[in-house]
C-alpha positions as CSV (number, residue, x, y, z in Angstrom):
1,X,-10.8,-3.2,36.2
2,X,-13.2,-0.8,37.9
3,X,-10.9,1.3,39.6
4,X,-8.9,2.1,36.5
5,X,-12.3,2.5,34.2
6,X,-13.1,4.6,36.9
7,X,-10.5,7.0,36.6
8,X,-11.0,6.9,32.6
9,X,-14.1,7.5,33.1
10,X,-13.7,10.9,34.8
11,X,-11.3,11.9,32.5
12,X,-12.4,11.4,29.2
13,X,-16.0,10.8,29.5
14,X,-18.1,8.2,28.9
15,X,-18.3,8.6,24.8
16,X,-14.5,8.1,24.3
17,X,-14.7,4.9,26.6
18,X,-17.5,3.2,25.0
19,X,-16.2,4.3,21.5
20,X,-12.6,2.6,22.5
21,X,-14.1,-0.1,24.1
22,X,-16.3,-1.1,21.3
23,X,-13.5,-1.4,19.0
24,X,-11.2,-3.4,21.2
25,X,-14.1,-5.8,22.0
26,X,-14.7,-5.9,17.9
27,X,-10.5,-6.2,17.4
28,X,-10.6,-8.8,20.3
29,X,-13.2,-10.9,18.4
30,X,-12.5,-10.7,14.9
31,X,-9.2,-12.4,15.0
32,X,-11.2,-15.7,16.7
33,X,-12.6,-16.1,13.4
34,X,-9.2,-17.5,11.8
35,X,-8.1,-20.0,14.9
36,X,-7.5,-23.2,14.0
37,X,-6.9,-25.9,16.0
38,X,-3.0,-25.3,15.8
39,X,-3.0,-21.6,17.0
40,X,-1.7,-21.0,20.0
41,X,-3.1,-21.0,23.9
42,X,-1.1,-17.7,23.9
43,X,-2.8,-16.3,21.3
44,X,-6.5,-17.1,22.8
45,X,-5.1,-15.3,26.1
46,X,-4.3,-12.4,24.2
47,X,-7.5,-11.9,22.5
48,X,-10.0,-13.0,25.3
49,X,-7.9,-10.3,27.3
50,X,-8.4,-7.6,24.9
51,X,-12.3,-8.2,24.5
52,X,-12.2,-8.7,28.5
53,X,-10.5,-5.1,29.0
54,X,-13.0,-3.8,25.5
55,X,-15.9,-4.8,27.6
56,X,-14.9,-3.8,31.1
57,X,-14.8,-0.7,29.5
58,X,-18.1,-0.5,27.8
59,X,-20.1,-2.1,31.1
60,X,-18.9,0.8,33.2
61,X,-21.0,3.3,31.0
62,X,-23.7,1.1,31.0
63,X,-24.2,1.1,34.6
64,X,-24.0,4.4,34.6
65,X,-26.9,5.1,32.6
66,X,-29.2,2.7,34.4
């Protein structure tokens, strides 16, 4: 993910990312919430892959600042 977040990075600056990747890491995480114990393993991939990409995208600006 570092190359792409990279390239967002340069382009859009590092507000828009952390703003976008804050709210796909909070839509990633709020649906984890409702699972049950009969949702599906595809559903669980889904979500962890959306907070995953949610906080690839808000580390990147964070190492930037340090």
């Amino acid at each position: 993910m570092s190359p792409i977040t990279g390239r967002i990075f340069d382009r859009y600056g590092a507000r828009k990312m952390a703003t976008t990747g804050m709210t796909l890491l909070t839509l990633g995480t709020i649906p984890f919430v409702f699972l049950t114990e009969n949702s599906s393993f595809l559903m669980i991939i889904i979500l962890y892959a959306i907070r995953t990409i949610g906080v690839a995208l808000v580390m990147m600006n964070l190492l930037l600042s340090v």
